[in-house]
C-alpha atoms as one frame of an Amber mdcrd trajectory, in Angstrom:
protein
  53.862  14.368  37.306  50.001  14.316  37.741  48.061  11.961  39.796  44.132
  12.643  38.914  41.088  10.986  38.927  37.754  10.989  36.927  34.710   9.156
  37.053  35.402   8.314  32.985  38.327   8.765  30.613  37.728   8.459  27.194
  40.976   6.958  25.516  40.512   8.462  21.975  39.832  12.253  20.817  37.977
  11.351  17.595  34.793  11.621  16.036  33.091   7.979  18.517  35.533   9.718
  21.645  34.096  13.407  21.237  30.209  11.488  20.513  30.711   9.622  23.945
  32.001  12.729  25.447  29.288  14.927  24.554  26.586  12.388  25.472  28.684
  11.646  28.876  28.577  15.691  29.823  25.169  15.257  30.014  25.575  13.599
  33.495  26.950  15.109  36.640  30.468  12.931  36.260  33.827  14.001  35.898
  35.354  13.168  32.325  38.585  13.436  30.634  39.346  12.733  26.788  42.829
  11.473  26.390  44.589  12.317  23.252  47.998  11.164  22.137  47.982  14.545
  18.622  47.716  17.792  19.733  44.172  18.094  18.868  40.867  16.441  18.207
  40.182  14.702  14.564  44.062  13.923  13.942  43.461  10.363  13.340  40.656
   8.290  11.256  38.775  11.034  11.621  40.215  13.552  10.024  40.812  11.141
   6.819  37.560   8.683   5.023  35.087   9.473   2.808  32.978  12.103   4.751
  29.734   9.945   3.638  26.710   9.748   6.160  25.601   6.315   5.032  21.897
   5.336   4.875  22.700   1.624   6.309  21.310  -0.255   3.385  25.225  -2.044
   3.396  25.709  -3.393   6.488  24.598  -7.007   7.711  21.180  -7.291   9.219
  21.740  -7.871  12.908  25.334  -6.154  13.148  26.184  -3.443  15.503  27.400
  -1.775  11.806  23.282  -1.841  10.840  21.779  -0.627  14.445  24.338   2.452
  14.691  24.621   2.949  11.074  20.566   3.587  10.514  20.262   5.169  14.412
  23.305   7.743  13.460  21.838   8.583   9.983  18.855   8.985  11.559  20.358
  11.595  13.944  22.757  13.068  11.889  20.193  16.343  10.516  19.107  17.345
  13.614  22.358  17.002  15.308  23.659  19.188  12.935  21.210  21.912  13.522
  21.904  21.891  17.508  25.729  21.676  16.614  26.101  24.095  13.940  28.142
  21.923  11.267  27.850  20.952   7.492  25.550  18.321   6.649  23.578  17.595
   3.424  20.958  15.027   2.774  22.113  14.571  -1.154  21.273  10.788  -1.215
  23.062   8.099  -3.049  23.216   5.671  -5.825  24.885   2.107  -5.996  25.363
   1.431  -9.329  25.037  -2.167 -11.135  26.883  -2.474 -14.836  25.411  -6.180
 -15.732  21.807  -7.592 -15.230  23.778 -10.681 -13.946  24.238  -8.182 -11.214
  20.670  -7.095 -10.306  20.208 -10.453  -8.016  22.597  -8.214  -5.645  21.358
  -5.429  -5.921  18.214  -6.592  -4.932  20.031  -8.220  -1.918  20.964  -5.327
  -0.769  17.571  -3.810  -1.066  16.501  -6.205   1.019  19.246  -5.870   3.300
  18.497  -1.898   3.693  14.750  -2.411   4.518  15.785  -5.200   7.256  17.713
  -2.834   8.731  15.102   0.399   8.519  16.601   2.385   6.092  13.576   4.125
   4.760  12.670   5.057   0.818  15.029   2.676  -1.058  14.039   1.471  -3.946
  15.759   0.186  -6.949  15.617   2.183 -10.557  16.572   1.556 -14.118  19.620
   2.716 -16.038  18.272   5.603 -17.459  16.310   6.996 -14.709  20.089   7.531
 -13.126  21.393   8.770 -16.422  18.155  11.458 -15.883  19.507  12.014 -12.170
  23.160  12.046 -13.123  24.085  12.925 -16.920  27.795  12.197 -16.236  27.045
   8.551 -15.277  28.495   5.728 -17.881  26.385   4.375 -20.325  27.282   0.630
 -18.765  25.070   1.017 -15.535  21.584  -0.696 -16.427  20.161  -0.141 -12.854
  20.733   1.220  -9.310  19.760   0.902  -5.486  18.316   4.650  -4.737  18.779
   5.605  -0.673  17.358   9.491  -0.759  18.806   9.192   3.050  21.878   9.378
   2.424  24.138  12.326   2.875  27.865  14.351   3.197  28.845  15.507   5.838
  32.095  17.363   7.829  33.883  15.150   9.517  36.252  17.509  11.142  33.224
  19.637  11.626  31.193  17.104  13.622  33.872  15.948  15.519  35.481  19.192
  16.413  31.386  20.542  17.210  30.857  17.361  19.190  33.842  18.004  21.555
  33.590  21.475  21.958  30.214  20.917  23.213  31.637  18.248  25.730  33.959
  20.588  26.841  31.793  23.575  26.992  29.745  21.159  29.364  32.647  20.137
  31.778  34.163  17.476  30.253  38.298  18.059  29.940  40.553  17.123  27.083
  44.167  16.501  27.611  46.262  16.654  24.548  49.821  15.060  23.911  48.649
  12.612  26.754  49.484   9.124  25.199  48.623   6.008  27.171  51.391   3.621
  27.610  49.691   1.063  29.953  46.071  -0.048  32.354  46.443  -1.321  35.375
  43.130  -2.746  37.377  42.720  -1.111  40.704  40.467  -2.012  42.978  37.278
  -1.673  41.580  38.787   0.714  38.792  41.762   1.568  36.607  44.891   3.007
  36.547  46.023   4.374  33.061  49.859   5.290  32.738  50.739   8.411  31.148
  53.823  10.354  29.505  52.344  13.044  32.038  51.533  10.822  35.071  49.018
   8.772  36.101  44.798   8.422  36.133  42.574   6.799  38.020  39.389   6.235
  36.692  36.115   3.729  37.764  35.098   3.812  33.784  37.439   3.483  30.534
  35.647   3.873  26.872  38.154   2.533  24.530  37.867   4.913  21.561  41.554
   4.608  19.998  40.731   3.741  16.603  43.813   1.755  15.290  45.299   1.476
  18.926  41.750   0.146  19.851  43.022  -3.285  20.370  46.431  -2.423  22.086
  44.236  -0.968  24.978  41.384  -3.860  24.936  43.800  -6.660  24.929  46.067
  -5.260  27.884  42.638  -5.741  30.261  40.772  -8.474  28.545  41.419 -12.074
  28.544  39.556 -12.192  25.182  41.649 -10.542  22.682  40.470  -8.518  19.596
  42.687  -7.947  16.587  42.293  -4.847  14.431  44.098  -4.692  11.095  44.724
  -0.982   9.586  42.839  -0.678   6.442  44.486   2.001   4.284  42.289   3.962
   1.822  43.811   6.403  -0.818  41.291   9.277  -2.146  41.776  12.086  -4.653
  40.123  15.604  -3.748  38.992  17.650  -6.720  39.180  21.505  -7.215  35.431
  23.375  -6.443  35.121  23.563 -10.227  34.651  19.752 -10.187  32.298  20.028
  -7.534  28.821  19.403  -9.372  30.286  16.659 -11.810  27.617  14.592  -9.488
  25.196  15.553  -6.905  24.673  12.378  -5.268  27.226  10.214  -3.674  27.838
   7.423  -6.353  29.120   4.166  -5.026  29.288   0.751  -6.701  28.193  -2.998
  -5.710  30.436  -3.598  -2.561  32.834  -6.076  -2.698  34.792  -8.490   0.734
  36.964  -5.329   1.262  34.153  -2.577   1.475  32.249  -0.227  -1.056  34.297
   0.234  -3.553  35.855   3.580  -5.367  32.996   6.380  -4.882  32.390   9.695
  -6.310  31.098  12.217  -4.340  30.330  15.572  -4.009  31.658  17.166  -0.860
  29.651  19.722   1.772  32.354  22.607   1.152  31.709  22.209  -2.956  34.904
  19.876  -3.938  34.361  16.186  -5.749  35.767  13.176  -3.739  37.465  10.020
  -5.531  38.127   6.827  -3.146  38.833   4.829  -1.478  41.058   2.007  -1.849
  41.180  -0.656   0.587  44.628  -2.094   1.514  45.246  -4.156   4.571  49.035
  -2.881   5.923  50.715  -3.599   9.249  51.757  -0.273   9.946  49.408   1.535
  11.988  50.821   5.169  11.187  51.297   3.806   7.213  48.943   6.548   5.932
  51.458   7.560   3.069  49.758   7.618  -0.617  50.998   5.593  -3.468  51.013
   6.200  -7.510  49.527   2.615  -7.671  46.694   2.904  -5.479  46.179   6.864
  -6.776  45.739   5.223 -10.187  43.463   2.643  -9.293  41.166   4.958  -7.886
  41.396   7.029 -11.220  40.505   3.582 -13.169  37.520   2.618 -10.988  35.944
   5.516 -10.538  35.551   6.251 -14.248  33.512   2.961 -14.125  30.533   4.159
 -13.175  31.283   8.171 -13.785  32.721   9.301 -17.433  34.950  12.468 -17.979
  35.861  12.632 -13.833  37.945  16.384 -14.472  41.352  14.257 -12.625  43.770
  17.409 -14.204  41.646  19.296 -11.222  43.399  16.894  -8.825  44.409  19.675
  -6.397  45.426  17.328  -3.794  45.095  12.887  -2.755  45.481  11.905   1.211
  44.847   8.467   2.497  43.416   7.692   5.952  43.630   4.067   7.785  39.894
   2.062   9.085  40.018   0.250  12.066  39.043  -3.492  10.645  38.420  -5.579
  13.158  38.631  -9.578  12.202  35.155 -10.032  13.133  34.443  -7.321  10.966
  31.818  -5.504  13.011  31.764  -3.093  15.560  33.025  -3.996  19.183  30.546
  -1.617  21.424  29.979  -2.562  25.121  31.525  -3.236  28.633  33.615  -6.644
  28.290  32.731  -9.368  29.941  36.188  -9.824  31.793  36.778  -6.180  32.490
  34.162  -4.445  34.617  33.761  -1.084  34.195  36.059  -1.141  30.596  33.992
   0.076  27.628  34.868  -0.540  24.312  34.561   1.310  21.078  36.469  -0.516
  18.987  36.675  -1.625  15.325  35.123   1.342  14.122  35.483   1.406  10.535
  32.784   2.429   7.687  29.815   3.245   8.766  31.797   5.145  11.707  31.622
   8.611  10.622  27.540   8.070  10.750  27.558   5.674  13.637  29.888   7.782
  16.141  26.465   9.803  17.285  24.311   6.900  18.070  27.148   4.665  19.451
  27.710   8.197  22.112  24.088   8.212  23.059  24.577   4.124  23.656  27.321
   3.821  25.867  26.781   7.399  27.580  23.754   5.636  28.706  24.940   2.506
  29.901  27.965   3.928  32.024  25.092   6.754  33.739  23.142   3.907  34.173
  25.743   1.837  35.735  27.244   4.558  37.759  23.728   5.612  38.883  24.662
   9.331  37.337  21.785  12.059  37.622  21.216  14.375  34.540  22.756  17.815
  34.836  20.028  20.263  35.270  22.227  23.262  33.284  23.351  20.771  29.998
  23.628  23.097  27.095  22.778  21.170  24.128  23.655  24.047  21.327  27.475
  24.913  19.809  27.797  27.755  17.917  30.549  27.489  15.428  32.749  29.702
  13.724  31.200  32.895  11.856  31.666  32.638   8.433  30.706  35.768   6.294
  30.713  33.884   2.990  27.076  32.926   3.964  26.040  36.379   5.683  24.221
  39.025   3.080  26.028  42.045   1.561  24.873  44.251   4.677  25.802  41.663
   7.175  29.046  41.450   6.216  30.051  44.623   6.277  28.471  45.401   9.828
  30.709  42.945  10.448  33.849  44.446   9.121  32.547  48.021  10.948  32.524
  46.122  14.455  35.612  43.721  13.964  37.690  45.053  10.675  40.137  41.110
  10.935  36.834  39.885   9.419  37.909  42.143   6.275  41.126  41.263   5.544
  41.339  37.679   3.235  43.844  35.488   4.755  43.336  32.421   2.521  42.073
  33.373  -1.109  41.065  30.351  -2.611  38.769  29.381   0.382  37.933  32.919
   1.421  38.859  32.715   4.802  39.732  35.813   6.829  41.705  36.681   9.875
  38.933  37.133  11.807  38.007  33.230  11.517  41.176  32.040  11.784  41.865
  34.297  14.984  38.578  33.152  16.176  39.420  29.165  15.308  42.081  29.690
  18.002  40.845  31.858  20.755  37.252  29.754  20.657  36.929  26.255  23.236
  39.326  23.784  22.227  40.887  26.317  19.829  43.404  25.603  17.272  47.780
  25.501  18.388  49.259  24.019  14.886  48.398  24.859  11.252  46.319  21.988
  10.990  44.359  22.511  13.520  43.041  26.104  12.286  42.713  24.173   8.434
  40.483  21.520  10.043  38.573  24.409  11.683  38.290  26.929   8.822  39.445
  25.371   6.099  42.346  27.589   5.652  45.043  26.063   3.147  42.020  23.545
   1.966  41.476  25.501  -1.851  43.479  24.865  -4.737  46.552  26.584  -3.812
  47.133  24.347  -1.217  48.216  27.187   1.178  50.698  27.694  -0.833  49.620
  31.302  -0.421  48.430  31.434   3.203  50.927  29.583   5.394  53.334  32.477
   6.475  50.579  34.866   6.961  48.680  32.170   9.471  51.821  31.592  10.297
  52.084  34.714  12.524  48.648  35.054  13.821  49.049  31.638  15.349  52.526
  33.458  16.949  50.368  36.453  18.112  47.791  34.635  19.632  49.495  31.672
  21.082  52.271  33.987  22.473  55.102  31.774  20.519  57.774  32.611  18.106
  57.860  31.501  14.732  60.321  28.935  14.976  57.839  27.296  17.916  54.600
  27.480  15.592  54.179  23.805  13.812  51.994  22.374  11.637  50.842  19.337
  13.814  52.091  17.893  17.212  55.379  19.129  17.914  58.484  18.101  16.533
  56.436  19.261  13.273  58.107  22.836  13.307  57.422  24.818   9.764  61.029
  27.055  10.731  63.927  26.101  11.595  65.295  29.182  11.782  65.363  33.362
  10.145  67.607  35.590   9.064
């Protein structure tokens, strides 16, 4: 059993635990990412609408509206020094009565309280000019140019192999069971032993409370929010260009239609409030209602090119905003907690935030050799004719298709698991290279990834699974 210590330990290995990890390796501390899956983006992350809002939605004041407009506002650049798919497409919230227009106006003037820059609010048929495949019913809509799409296993899998390319350690199938204060800092209780730490950032999504509540004398409560999408095939992929929401309701934005970075179309979500924090199973019901509200404010949605529907669970927190800070009754405990919609677009700004205040508190000096790029995987679907085939002279895996419908070749997928933080399950090379993501539904692909994840990991195929373990894809051969 381990006994270690760090100066921080990120409880949490999504897309606000990798943020805060990056942002921490920029300080000479020790850090460690503890994550109960077997890799990063296995939770919320990996599962929500893959919007970059512009922040027009949230309420002026919140924590939602400062990190919402701050991450937006980061999100472009951030994507240039981190080498993952973002595009600024924009977005429209559609209104269907002028009994309406009083809130759309609202939230006009909600979005320019909170900084979002270039909204403005245009008729009927100047979105019918912007998007032909929008109903006849919609007589007007709020117009945010800032918002964008994004990858969310692409941001959070960039952010944290940044953080660990910059010192920062991630242990994997490392579940916290219990906190203990010590001293001036904690003890956290492991499957694998225990960890001392002087700082803990709360980052467990879900969980988030579990771990707040076992330190704090003021207790949080966070309710799973279940959301059900539909992801259309890349034929359906310019049905829209902008993301198309409608007039949020008590239980979030509505059913949207968007396009996605990688070229699909993106139906969702539902909002259902369950107990079950693990209850990310998809129902006919909630499938259908997303079919019946999204052809509100989109007509002729292609649903036979349904090629597969997922559901992912939001952290809601009753005081439905974000929970950011050190609590008041817990020196040196940092939460990030309740981090539903806007999270995806908040998760940089909320790293830069509490990276700052725990250097600050800790009196940490800036590390002198911080390498602020990533590199990510080479993909020769965007290299030129001549490109690609100087690859395939100097490494001949990048010429051999592996995955048809996405395009995907061995050399990606062998490079998705030799890179930092490189993929051990199927899932983790499909988050990585989108492998088993096309129509098919790797249908096609499995076996052959199959055995390069046996090659490279030095397992059998019986041992290779598709998630954590216990998940095993053979039971056995003949």
């Amino acid at each position: 059993m381990e006994s270690l210590n760090y100066d921080a330990v990120i409880i949490g290995g999504g897309v606000t635990g990798c943020a805060v990890a990056r942002e921490l390796s920029r300080y000479e501390l020790s850090v460690c990412v503890l994550e109960k899956e077997e890799d990063v983006c296995s939770g919320t992350s990996k599962a929500n609408s893959a919007i970059a809002h512009a922040g027009h939605d949230a309420t002026p004041g919140s924590l939602k509206a400062k990190f919402n407009v701050q991450g937006s506002q980061m999100m472009e650049p951030l994507s240039k020094e981190l080498d993952f798919d973002y595009v600024r497409n924009g977005s429209l919230v559609l209104c269907f009565s002028n009994d309406d227009l009083p809130a759309l106006k609202e939230l006009l003037e909600k979005g320019k309280c909170n900084g979002v820059q270039g909204l403005e609010i245009i008729s009927g048929d100047e979105v019918r000019r912007m998007e032909p495949n929008v109903t006849d019913t919609v007589v007007a809509a709020l117009y945010a140019p800032t918002g964008g799409i994004v990858c969310p296993f692409g941001l959070t899998i960039a952010l944290a192999e940044n953080a660990a390319d910059n010192g920062v350690e991630f242990k994997f199938l490392t579940e916290v069971n219990e906190i203990k204060k010590d001293g001036e800092g904690y003890i956290l209780e492991t499957g694998k032993g225990a960890i001392t730490t002087k700082y803990i950032i709360n980052a467990a999504g879900v969980y988030a409370d579990r771990f707040h509540n076992m330190v704090s004398g003021n207790k949080i409560h966070i309710t799973p929010r279940k959301g059900d999408y539909c992801l259309l095939d890349k034929e359906a992929g310019g049905h829209v260009s902008h993301t198309i929401f409608q007039l949020p309701g008590k239980l979030g934005k509505g059913v949207l239609v968007s396009p996605t970075v990688h070229g699909n179309l993106l139906t969702g979500p539902t909002a259902v409030d369950i107990e079950d924090k693990e209850g990310s199973a998809t129902t006919a019901e909630e499938l259908a209602f997303v079919i019946e509200k999204s052809s509100i404010g989109v007509k002729n949605v292609p649903f036979r090119q349904v090629i597969t529907s997922f559901s992912g669970l939001r952290a809601h927190e009753d005081g439905d905003d974000f929970i950011i800070g050190e609590a008041e009754d817990a020196p040196g405990f940092f939460d990030a907690a309740g981090i539903e919609s806007p999270g995806l677009t908040s998760a940089p700004a909320i790293g830069v935030y509490l990276a700052e205040l725990i250097a600050g508190k800790a009196g940490a000096v800036q590390k002198k050799d911080w390498k602020r790029e990533r590199r990510g995987i080479v993909r020769p679907e965007k290299m030129s004719v001549e490109e690609r085939a100087e690859l395939i002279r100097q490494r001949p895996e990048y010429g051999t298709i592996i995955c048809r419908c996405e395009g995907v070749s061995e050399g990606e997928i062998i490079d998705s698991i030799r890179r930092t933080l490189g993929a051990v399950s199927l899932d983790g090379v499909k988050r990585r290279v989108r492998q088993g993501m096309g129509r098919c539904q790797a249908g096609f692909c499995t076996p052959r990834t199959m055995e390069i994840l046996s090659r490279e990991l030095g397992i059998t195929m019986e041992e290779v699974c598709k998630n954590a373990p216990g998940s095993n894809m053979l039971t056995g051969q003949k």
